[in-house]
GUMAR-647058 format. One record per residue (C-alpha): residue in one letter; x, y negated, z negated. Coordinates in steps of 0.5 Angstrom, whole numbers, padded with zeros to 4 digits, always signed. Example, Ala and Ser with C-alpha at 12.3 -4.5 7.8 and 13.67 -1.06 7.14 Angstrom:
a+0025+0009-0016s+0027+0002-0014
end
This chain:
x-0071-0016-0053x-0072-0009-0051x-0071-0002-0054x-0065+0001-0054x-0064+0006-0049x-0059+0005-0045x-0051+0005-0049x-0045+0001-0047x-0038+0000-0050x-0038-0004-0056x-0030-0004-0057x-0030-0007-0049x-0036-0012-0050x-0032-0015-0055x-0025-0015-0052x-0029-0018-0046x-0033-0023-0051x-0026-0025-0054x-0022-0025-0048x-0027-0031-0046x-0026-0035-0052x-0034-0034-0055x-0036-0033-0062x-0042-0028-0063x-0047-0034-0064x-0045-0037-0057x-0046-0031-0052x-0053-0028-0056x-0055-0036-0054x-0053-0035-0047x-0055-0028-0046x-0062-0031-0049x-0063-0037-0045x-0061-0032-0039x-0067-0027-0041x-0071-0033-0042x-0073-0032-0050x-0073-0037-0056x-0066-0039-0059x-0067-0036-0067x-0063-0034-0071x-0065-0027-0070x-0061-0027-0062x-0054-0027-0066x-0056-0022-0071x-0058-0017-0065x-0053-0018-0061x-0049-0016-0067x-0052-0009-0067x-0050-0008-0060x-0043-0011-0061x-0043-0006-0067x-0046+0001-0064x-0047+0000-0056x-0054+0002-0056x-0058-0003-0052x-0063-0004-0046x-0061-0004-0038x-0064-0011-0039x-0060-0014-0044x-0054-0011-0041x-0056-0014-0034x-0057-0020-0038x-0050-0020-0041x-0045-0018-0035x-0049-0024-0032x-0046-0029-0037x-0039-0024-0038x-0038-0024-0031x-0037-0017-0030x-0041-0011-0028x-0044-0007-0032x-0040-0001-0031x-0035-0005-0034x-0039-0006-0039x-0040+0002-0041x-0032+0003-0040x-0034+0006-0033x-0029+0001-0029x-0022-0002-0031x-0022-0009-0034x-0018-0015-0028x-0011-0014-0030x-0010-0022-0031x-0015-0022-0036x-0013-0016-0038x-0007-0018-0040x-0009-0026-0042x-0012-0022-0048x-0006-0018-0050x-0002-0025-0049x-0008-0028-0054x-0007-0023-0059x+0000-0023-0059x+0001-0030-0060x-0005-0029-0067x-0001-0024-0070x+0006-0028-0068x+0002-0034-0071x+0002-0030-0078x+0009-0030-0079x+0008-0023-0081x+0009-0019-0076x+0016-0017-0076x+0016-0011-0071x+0014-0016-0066x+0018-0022-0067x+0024-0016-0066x+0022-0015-0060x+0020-0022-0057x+0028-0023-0059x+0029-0018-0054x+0028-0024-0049x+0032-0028-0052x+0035-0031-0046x+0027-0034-0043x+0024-0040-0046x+0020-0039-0051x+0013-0038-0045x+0017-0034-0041x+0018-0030-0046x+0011-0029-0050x+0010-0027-0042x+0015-0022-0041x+0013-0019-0048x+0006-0019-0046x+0008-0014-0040x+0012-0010-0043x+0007-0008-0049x+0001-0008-0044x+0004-0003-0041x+0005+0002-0046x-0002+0001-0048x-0004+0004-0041x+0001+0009-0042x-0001+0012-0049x-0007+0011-0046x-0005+0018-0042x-0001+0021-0047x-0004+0020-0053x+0003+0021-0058x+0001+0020-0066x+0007+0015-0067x+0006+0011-0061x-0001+0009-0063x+0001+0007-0069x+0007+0003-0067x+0003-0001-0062x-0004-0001-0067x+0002-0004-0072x+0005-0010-0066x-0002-0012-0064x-0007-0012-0069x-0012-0008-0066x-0015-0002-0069x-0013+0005-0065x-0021+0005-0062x-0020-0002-0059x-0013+0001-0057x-0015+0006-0053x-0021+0002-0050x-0020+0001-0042x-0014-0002-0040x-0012-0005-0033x-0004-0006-0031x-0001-0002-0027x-0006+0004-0026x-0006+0011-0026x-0006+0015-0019x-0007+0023-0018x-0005+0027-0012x-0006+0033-0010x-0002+0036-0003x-0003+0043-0001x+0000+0046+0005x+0003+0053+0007x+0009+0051+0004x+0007+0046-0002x+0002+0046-0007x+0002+0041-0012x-0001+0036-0017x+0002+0030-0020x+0000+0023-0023x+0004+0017-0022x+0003+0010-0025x+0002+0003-0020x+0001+0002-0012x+0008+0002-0011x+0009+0009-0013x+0003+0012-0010x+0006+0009-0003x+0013+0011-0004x+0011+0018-0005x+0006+0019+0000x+0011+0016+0005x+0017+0021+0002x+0011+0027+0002x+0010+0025+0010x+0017+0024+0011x+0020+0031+0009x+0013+0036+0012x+0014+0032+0018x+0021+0033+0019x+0021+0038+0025x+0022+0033+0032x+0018+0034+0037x+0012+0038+0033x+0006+0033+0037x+0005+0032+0030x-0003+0029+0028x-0004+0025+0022x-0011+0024+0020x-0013+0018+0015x-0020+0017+0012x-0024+0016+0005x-0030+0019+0000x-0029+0015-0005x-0027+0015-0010x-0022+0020-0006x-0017+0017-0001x-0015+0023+0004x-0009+0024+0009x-0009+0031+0014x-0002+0033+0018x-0002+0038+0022x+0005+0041+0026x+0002+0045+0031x+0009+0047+0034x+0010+0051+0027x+0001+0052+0026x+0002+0049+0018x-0003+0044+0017x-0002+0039+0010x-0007+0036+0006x-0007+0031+0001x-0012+0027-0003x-0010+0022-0008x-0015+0019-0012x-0014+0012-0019x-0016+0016-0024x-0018+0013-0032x-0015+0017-0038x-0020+0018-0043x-0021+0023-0050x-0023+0028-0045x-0018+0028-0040x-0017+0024-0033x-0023+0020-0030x-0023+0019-0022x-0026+0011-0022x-0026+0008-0015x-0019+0003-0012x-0020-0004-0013x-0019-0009-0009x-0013-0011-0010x-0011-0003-0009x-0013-0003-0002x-0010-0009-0001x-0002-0007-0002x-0005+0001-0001x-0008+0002+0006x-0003-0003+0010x+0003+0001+0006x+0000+0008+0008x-0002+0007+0015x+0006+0005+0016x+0008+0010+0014x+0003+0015+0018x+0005+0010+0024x+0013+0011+0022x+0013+0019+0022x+0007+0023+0025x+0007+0023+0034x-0002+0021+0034x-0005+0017+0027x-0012+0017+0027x-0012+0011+0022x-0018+0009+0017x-0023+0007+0022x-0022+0013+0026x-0019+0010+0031x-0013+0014+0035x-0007+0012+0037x-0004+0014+0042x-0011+0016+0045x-0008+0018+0052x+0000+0019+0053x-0001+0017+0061x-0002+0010+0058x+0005+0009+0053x+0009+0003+0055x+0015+0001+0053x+0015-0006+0053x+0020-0011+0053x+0020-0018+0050x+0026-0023+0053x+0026-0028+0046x+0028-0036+0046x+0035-0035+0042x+0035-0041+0038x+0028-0040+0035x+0025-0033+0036x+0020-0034+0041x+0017-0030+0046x+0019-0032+0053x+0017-0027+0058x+0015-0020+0058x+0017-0012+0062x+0013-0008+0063x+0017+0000+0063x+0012+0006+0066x+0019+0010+0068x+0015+0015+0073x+0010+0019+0068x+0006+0018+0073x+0011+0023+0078x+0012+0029+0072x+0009+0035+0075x+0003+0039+0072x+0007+0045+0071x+0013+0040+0067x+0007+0039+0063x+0004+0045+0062x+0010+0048+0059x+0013+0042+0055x+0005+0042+0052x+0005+0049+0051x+0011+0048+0047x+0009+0042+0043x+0013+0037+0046x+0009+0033+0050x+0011+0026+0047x+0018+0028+0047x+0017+0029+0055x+0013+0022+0056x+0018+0018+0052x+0024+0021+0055x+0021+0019+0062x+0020+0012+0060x+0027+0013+0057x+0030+0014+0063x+0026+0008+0067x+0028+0004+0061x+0035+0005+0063x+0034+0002+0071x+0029-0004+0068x+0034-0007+0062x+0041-0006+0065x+0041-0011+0070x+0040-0016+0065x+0045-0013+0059x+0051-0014+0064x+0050-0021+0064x+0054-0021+0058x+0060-0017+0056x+0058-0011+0052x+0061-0013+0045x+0057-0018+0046x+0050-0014+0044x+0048-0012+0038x+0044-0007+0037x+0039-0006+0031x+0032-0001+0029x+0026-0006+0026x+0024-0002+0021x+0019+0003+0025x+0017-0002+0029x+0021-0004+0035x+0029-0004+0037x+0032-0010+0036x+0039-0013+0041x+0041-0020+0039x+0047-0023+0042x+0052-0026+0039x+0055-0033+0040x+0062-0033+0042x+0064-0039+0038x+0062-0034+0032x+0063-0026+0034x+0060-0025+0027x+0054-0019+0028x+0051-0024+0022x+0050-0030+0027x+0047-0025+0033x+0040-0028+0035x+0035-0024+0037x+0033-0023+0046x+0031-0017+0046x+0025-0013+0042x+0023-0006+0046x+0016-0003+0043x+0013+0003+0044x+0006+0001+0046x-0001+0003+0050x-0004+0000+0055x-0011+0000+0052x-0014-0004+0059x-0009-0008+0064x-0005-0013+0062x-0007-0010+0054x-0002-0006+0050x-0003-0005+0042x+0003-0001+0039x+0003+0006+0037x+0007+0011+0031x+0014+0012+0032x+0019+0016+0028x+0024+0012+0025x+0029+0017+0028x+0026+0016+0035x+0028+0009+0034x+0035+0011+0033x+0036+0015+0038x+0033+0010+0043x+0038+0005+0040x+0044+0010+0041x+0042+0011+0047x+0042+0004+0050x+0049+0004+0046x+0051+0010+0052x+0050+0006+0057x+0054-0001+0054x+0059+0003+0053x+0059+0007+0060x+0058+0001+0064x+0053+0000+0069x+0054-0003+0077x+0048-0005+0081x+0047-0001+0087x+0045-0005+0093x+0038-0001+0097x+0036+0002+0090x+0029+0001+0087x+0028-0005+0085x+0027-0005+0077x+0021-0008+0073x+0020-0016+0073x+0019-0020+0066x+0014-0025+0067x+0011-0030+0063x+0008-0028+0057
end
């Protein structure tokens, strides 16, 4: 079979084995077959020697992550287990030791969903206890292993082996400011404060401020600069694996890019002014080429009819305006304010169609400003359907706009602004330029 000079983990290879429901006897054959070599008896003893001290050799454990269908860093406890396997076998062994009737400590907790039928409640249950394995695994408190040793019938080595339901994260920000370090548990978590680091260091409006996103794995990187106030943020986050020896920085899954990296660029694009996001890409990547583009929606089914296009002049501002709105960092402020103005002459000839009580107006997350109108028959806010949608945007070619970061408090801003001009009213002026034209989409 080979001489044993590699090592894997005996407790994870018997947790995987259990987990797919085979005995001993049933993987060494398949391990066997799959090497090619006789099926004797001697393969069910081998397999027990490795199953019980881990020593084996790199063609056995090829042979074995083939038949378990996992890597073979799994197998040496070097990457976190899949959470729905992970949890099946809790689920697994939970139900064998309700099964024997003896297990008070855990029949009292599976009372706790008493309300849940009898599925739903092992599932529930399974979950909870899952996850304080996971958190003991960081801990490591005396009493909690105990407790949890006694509730799953699994030994305190087979406890502490790898476990995979939520994840642990460290983060690391520094800045001239901030220097800190913590661990959070779950994607979610990981999301909803690197957003909350973004928003509170990038909380000084116009600052041109640049956010820089990219990976060295099993890092995730994220650099902020504030040129206005010459402070520069860098944060790095990484999935970590609690061990006997501390904290081990393992590589994000798939499923954690999945609901990660999406959240992350949002959060970039909602409150830096240029994002280069994860593919190195920059955004915007010329100021002379932001739009505000308007969309004119189908009232009863929300598609989009026409499309306006508002350049509002930024091709008038003279150099020196530039210069010195550059030299003070406030060169997106500038744009975005001269495409302000233009929207002003662009949208109002179609808003006054209407009364201006009838527009309802409204921020779409940090994407887009929102104005519905509302039926007269049911002047609720709640029944307004959506006509307009305003979006900051690129012209990346002709005809081609790509939307870019935009600060939720811009959004708010914009929103109030057109707001003003409701209120204010607006009276069409004869020999005046005439403003932009939707056109079909």
């Amino acid at each position: 079979m080979g001489r044993p000079t590699f090592k894997i983990d005996p407790v994870r290879l018997r947790a995987l084995r259990e987990e797919q429901g085979l005995t001993q006897a049933a993987i060494a054959k398949k391990v066997a077959q799959h090497l090619g070599k006789p099926v004797t008896e001697d393969i069910t003893r081998h397999y027990q020697r490795v199953e019980d001290d881990g020593q084996t050799s790199i063609e056995y454990a090829k042979a074995l992550a083939t038949v378990l269908k996992v890597s073979v860093p799994l197998l040496q406890g070097l990457e976190n287990p899949d959470p729905f396997l992970y949890l099946q076998y809790i689920q697994r062994l939970l139900k064998e030791q309700l099964g024997t009737g003896t297990n008070d400590a855990l029949q009292k907790l599976l009372k706790r969903h008493v309300n849940d039928d009898e599925e739903k409640a092992l599932e529930y249950l399974t979950e909870d206890i899952a996850e304080l394995i996971e958190q003991v695994l960081l801990v490591r408190n005396p009493a909690e292993i105990a407790d949890l040793v006694q509730l799953t019938g699994l030994s305190e080595e087979e406890l502490l082996a790898p476990a995979n339901v939520r994840g642990f994260w460290f983060i690391s920000v520094r800045s001239r400011g901030v220097n800190c370090t913590e661990v959070v548990d779950g994607v979610s978590s990981v999301n909803f404060r690197i957003g909350e680091i973004m928003r509170e260091f990038l909380s000084i409006r116009g600052s041109d401020s640049t956010l820089r996103m990219w990976r060295d794995n099993p890092w995730i990187s994220i650099e902020i600069y504030r040129p206005q106030v010459r402070d520069r943020m860098r944060i790095d986050f990484t999935r970590v694996q609690p061990d006997t020896s501390g904290l081990r920085w393992i590589d994000a899954t798939w499923r954690d890019d999945l609901f990660l990296i999406p959240g992350i660029t949002e959060h970039a694009y909602a409150n830096a002014d240029v994002v280069t996001d994860f593919s190195d890409k920059t955004s915007p990547g010329d100021l002379h080429r932001l739009r505000l583009v308007v969309t004119e929606h189908d009232r009863n089914f929300g598609k989009i009819l026409r499309r306006m296009v508002v350049r509002g002049y930024i091709d008038e501002i003279p150099e020196t305006v530039k210069q010195n709105f550059s030299e003070e960092c406030h060169s997106r402020i500038l744009f975005v304010n001269w495409l302000t103005a233009g929207l002003r002459e662009a949208l109002m000839p179609h808003l006054v169609l209407h009364p201006a009580s009838s527009w309802h107006l409204s921020t779409n997350g940090a994407a887009a400003v929102d104005i519905k109108i509302t039926d007269p028959r049911f002047p609720s806010v709640c029944l307004a359907e959506l006509r307009y949608r305003i979006m900051l945007a690129e012209e990346v070619s002709p005809g081609t706009f790509e939307p870019v970061p935009v600060r939720e408090k811009d959004l708010h801003q914009l929103r109030k602004k057109i707001e003003e001009w409701l209120a204010e009213g607006y009276v069409l002026v004869d020999g005046a330029d005439p403003a932009p034209n939707f056109e079909p989409v």
